[in-house]
Every structure is written in C-alpha cells, then in structure tokens.
SENUNU-78199 format. One record per residue (C-alpha): residue in one letter; x, y, z. Coordinates in steps of 0.05 Angstrom, whole numbers, padded with zeros to 5 digits, always signed. Each point is the difference from the previous one (the first is absolute). Example, Ala and Ser with C-alpha at 12.3 -4.5 7.8 and 13.67 -1.06 7.14 Angstrom:
REM residues 2
A+00246-00090+00156/S+00027+00069-00013/
END
This chain:
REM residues 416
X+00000+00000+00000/X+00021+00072-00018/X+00020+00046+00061/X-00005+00082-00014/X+00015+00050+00062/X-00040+00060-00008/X+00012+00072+00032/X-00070+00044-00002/X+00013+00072+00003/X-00044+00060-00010/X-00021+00071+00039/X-00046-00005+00061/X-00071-00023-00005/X+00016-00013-00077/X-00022-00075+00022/X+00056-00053+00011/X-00034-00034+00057/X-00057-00011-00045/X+00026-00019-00059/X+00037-00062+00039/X-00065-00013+00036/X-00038-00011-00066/X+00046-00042-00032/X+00003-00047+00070/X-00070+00009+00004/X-00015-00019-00081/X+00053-00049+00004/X-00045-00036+00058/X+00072+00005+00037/X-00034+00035+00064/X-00024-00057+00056/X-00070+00005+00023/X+00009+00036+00074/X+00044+00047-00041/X-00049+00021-00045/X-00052-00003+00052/X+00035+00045+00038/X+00004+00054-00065/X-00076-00007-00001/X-00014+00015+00062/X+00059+00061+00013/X-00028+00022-00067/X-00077-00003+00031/X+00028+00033+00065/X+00026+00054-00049/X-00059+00018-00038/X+00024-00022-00067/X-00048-00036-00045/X+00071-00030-00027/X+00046-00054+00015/X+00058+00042+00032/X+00052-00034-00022/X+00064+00043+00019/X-00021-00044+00073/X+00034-00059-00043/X+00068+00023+00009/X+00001+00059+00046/X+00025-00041+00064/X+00017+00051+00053/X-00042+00032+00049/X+00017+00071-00012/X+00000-00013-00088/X-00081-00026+00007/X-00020+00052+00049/X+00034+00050-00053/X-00018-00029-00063/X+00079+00004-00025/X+00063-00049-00010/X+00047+00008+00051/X+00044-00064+00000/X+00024-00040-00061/X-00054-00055-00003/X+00020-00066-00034/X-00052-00039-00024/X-00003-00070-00033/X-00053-00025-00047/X+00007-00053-00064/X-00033-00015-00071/X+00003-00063-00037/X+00054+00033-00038/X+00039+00040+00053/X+00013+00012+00067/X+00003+00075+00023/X+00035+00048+00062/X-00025+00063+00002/X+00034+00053+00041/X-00055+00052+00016/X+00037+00062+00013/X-00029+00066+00037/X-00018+00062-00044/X+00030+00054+00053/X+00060+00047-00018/X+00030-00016+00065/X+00008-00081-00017/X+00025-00002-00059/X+00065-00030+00026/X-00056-00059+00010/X-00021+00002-00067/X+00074-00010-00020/X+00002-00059+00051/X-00066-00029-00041/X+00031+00008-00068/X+00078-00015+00001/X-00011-00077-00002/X-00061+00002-00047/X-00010-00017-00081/X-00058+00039-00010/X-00028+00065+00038/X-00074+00021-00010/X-00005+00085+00007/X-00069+00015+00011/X-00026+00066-00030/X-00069+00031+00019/X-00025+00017-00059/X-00039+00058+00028/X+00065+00031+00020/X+00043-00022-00047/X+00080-00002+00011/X+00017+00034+00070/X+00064+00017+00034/X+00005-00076+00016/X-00014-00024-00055/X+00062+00032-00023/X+00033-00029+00068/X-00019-00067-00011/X+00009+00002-00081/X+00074+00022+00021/X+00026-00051+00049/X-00031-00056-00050/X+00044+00020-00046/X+00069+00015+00056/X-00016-00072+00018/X-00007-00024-00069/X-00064-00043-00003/X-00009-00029-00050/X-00080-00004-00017/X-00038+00063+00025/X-00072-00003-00012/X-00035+00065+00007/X-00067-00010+00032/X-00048+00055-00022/X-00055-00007+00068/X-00073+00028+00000/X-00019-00003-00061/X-00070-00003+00018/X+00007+00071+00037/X+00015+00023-00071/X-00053-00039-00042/X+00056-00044-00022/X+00025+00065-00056/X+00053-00030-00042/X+00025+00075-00011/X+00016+00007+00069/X+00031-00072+00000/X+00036+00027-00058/X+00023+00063+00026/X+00028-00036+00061/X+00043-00054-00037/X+00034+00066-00040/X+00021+00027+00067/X+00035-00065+00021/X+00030-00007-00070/X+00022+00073+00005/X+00036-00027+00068/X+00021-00071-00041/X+00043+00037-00044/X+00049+00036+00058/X+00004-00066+00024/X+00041-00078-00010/X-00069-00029-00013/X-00016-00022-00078/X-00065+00007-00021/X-00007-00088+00008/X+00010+00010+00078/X-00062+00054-00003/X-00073-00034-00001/X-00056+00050+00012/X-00075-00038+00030/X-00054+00039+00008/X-00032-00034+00064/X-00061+00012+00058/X+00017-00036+00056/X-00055+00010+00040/X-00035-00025-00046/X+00035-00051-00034/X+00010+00025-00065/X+00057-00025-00042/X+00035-00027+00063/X-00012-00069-00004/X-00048-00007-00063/X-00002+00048-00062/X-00053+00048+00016/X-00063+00010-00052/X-00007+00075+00034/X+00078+00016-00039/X-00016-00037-00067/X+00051+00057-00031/X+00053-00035+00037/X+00023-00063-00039/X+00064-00019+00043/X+00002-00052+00053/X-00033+00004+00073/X+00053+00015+00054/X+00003-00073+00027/X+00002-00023-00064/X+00062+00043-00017/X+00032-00012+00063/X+00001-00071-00011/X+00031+00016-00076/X+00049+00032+00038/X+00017-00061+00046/X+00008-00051-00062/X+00050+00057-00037/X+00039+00013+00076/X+00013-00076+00003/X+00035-00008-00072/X+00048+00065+00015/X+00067-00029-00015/X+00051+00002+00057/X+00057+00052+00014/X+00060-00002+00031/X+00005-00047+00065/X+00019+00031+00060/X+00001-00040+00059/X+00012+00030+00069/X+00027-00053+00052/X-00047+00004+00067/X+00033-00061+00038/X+00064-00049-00005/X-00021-00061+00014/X+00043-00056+00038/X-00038-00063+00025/X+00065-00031+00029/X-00031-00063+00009/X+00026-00061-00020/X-00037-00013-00064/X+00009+00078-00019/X+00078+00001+00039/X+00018+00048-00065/X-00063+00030-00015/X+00008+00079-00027/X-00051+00032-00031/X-00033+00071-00004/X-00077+00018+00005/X-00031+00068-00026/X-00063+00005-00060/X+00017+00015-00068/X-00013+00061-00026/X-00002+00019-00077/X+00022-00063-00039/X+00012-00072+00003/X+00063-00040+00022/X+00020-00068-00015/X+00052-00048+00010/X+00067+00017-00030/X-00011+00063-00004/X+00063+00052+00018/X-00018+00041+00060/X+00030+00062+00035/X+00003+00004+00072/X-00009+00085+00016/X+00027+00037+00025/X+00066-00039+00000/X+00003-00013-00075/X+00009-00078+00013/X-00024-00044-00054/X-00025-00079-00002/X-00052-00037-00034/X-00069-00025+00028/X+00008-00072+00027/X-00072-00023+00025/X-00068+00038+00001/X-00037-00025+00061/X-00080+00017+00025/X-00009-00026+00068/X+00011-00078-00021/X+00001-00004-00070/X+00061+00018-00049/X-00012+00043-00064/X+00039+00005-00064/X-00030+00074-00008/X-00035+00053+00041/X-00050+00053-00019/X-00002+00072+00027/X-00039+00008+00059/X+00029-00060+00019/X+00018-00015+00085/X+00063-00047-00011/X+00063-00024+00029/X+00058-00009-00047/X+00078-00024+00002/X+00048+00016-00032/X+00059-00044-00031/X+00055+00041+00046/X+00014+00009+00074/X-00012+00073-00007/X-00005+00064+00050/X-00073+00017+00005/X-00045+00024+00052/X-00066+00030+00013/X-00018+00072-00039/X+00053-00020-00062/X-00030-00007-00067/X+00004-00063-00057/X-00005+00016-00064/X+00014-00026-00072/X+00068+00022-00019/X-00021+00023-00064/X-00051+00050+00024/X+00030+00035+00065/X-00026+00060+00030/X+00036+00067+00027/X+00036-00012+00063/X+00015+00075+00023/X-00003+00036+00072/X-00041+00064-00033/X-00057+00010-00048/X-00064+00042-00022/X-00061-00020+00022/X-00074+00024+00005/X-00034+00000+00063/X-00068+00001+00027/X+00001+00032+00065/X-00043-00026+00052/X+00019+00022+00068/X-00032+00063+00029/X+00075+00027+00020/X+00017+00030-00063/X+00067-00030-00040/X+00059+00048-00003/X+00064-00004-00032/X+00049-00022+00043/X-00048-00054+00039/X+00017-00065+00024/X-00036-00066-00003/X+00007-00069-00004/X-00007-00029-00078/X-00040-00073-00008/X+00014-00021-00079/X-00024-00072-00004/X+00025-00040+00061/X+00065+00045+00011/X+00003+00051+00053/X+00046+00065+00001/X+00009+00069+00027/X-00015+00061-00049/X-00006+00068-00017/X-00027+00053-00035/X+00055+00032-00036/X-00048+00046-00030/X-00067+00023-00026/X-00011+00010-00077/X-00076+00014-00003/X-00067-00011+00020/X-00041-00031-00060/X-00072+00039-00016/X-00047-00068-00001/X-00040+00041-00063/X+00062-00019-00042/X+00012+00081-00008/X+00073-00008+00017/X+00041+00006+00071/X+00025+00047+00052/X+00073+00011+00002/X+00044-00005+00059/X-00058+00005+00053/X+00023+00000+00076/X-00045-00054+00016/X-00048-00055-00018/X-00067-00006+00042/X-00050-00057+00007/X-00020-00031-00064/X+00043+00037-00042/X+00044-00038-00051/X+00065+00031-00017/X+00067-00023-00038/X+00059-00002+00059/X+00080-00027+00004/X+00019-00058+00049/X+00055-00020+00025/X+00001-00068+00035/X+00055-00025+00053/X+00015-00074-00043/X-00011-00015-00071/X-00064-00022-00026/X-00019-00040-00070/X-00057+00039-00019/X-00033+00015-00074/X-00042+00048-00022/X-00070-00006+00019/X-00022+00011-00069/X+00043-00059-00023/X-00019-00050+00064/X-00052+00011+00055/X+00028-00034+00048/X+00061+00014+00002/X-00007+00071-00012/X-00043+00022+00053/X+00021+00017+00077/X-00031+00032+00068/X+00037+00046+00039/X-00018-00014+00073/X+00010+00054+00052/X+00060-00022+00055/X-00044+00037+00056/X-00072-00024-00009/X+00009-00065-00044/X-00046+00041-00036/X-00005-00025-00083/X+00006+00078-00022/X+00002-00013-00072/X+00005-00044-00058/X+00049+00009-00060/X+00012-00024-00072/X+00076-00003-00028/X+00003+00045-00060/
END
C-alpha cells in the first residue's frame, strides 16, 4: 500500500479542521462514539451541521476557540493508500509549528477562503512550502458555496498563486489548484455536480495520484548517519562490529565503496542486516545495521556514504533559518547545533538578511531576527560536519540550533 505525509496549511478560520474532518468522516474513517460526540457538540452548538473541525481539534483550549493550536497527526487509509496528515494551526505566532508539520511531508494542502482570497498567510505558508521544498502543493480553494461556486473568482485566485509560483523553485507540475466546500463536501472526496466547470480530479482522488507518483521517485544519494556501534561480545557474535542509523536519500548494497566522515576513511559494505534477516540491498528509509569489510575507526554522530558521491565536510556555511524562539537571534549568539545524530557548539558569525515571506526581496544586514522570522545567517561550528545542501538532500541538509541555557529548539535551518 502507498504511504503519502501531508502538511495542511492555510490562514485562520480558512477551514483545515474541516476539510480533514470531511474526508475522515466521508472516508467512514471516524468510529461511532467519535462521530457521536461531533453530533452532539455540534447540537450543543446550535449548528444544523456536522461540525467537523471537532474531528481533529484535540485540545481543550483549540475546541473552546474554534482554532489549531498544536500540530495534529492524524491517520486514516483507502484501498489504495494510507495517509498522515499533519494539521497545522493558522495563527502568525505558530508558524514555527507549521514548519514542524511540513518539513517531513510529500504533499502540503494550503487552504484558501475563497471569500478572502490570498491573505498575508497565504503568502506565509505559500513561502516556507517552497524554503522546505515540497514537492506537491495543492492549493485548496475553500467556500465555494459562500461564493455561489463563481469560477471567475476561482479563477482570479489561482492567478494570484501563479503570480507567487513564478518568484518561486516550484514548476507549474508541483502546483494543482481544487476548487473545494468542505463543509459541505464538495469536491473533497467525490467530484461535485454543484462545480461541473471544474473537470480535474477531487482532492482525495489527487492525493492518492500523488502517493502512486511519490513511491516511483528514483533514489538520491545515500547518506547514512551512524546512531549506535554495536558489539554483542558473546560467544557466537565474539567479533561482531556493525553500525545502526536509517538511510536517508538512496540505496546501498553490498560491495559498495563507502566513506566513513568526517575522517575520510574508506571500505566497502560487507553485510546488510534488519533485526534477523541479511539483505543483499537496502532501500532509503531503511532502519539497518551494516559492516563493513575493515576494522575501521567509527563511532556515533560520523557519517557513511558512497565514495563516489560525498558531501561537504567544512566547519562554516550559509544557511537559512526559521526563527522560532521568542528571544530574538543576534549576530554573535551562541547555541548548540543538532545536524542528523551529531552534536556541536556554534555560532552566529553574522546576519545577512531577513527574507520578506511575499517573495518581494530581503532586508540587509538587520540587527536582529524576531519570532517567526526567516533570515539567511553564517555559522561557525566547533568540529567538522558532512553536511549538503538542503536543496540537494533533505536530510542531511537540515539542522536545529538549540539554545545552551533553556534547551530551548530556537530555530530550524537549511544549508544553502
């Protein structure tokens, strides 16, 4: 069965909630106390509807409120596919969750009232889509019954995010544009009769397009970042060495040359093991433990990788960051840097620019960058890492800078 991870994203009030309630509900993926519990809540309410934002909104103060505060997983399947949304909140002031949501994800749904059209978030959300490079974005035009489903307005929308489209990485294959009513039902699940000047897919049905295409993508590089040495020393496993992590990016099989990083050393893949059984190959995404043909120096945080495809080893770089501490970042700062399994110490040499989310350009040389701002900085770190650009590998290219006072995660960064 097909797996796709799904980011929803979208202003507040322009319907996320909903939407994932109507596909669990039309899905018949809600149990029976759960959807007898909408019912009534909806009854206690007032609303002649199903409220389904109750489907997903799981805290306390996010039903009282009617908003997303938390990053909401939710699970639900199809014949064809099995799904993980992350249902992110709307609010200017967690964004740093919608980038939590979205950075593991292969499709992200932004949800546009159509009454409003694109908004200051939408912009927002549109914009750290495309710093995180996902790679389907569907964009859900909501409401469409508040507008007597107008194809002009539909229209006039999908030029807006086009206009956007063309400042940014995304090709006009990555873009899908569904006119949808979740409340309603419309073109979420089933094609809708009420938009017959539609003539694309319904959203599940794309969605689940997307899920076949995401499982043919042909591998990248392998990276493969060593979490544990292990070394039974038991009798029957007296010489045992091997090294566990997950694969990232590519396959690996046996015979193939590997680099050990950050010391350079070089050997070839031995055995491929998963828990009892032995492998000739492994696929990425893959939790394994390998060895390797020679007795060599590894440890915990160092980094295997194909000899033929090695990444940058270097103690400085550019990178852009997506600040989410309240204590604003200045240059200068100290923190501790977490890229893959590898810790260090680091610091801001300096502060290039903040980046306008619009895609109108950046500020210079600012003095600081506040709470959900993303800005383009210089680190220096106290050991060399293997790192790659985040454009170029995901994984590998992505870190967290972690305050040394608070343990606080203040921000996320990609490699440049």
């Amino acid at each position: 069965m097909n797996v796709l991870k799904i980011a929803t994203a979208g202003s507040v009030d322009d319907g996320k909630s909903t939407l994932i309630g109507r596909i669990l509900y039309d899905t018949q993926s809600l149990t029976d106390d759960k959807l007898e519990a909408i019912r009534e809540k909806s009854k206690q309410r007032g609303f002649d509807y199903l409220d389904f934002s109750l489907a997903t909104d799981g805290l306390v103060a996010e039903r009282e409120q009617g908003i997303t505060i938390d990053v909401a997983h939710i699970y639900f399947s199809t014949p064809k596919t099995s799904f993980i949304i992350a249902d992110t909140p709307g609010h200017i002031e967690y964004t740093r969750n919608m980038v939590t949501g979205a950075s593991n994800s292969a499709a992200s749904i932004v949800l546009v009232d159509a009454r409003n059209g694109v908004v200051e978030q939408t912009y927002r959300h549109f914009f750290i889509n495309n710093l995180l490079r996902v790679p389907n974005v569907i964009i859900a035009i909501n409401k469409m019954d508040l507008v007597d489903f107008s194809e002009d307005k539909f229209e006039q929308i999908k030029g807006e995010i086009s206009y956007l489209a063309a400042k940014s990485n995304f090709s006009e294959q990555q873009l899908h544009f569904i006119p949808i009513s979740a409340l309603h039902g419309d073109n979420v699940v089933e094609k809708s009769a009420r938009i017959d000047w539609y003539h694309g897919p319904s959203l599940l049905e794309y969605l689940e397009e997307v899920a076949a295409v995401s499982k043919e993508e042909e591998a990248g590089v392998a990276r493969f970042p060593v979490q544990t040495v292990i070394r039974p020393k038991t009798e029957e496993y007296h010489d045992f060495r091997a090294y566990a992590g997950k694969l990232y990016g590519g396959d690996i099989e046996v015979g193939d040359e590997v680099s050990v990083l950050p010391s350079g050393t070089t050997s070839k893949v031995k055995s491929i093991h998963f828990f009892d059984q032995e492998y000739q190959w492994a696929r990425k995404g893959s939790s394994i433990t390998l060895t390797l043909e020679d007795d060599v120096n590894i440890s915990r945080g160092d980094l295997l990788v194909k000899s033929e495809t090695p990444p940058t080893v270097t103690k400085s770089f550019e990178a852009t960051v997506c600040w989410m501490d309240k204590a604003a970042l200045t240059p200068g700062a100290k923190f501790y840097i977490k890229h893959g399994v590898t810790d260090a110490q680091a610091k801001i040499t300096s502060l290039d620019s903040v980046i306008h989310t619009d895609f109108s350009g950046a500020t210079p040389t600012p003095t600081a960058l506040e709470l959900n701002q993303i800005g383009k900085v210089q680190i220096k770190v106290s050991k060399p890492l293997a790192v790659d650009a985040y454009e170029q590998h995901k994984a590998n290219g992505a870190f967290i800078l972690i305050d040394p006072k608070t343990n606080n995660t203040s921000g996320v960064g990609f490699i440049q």
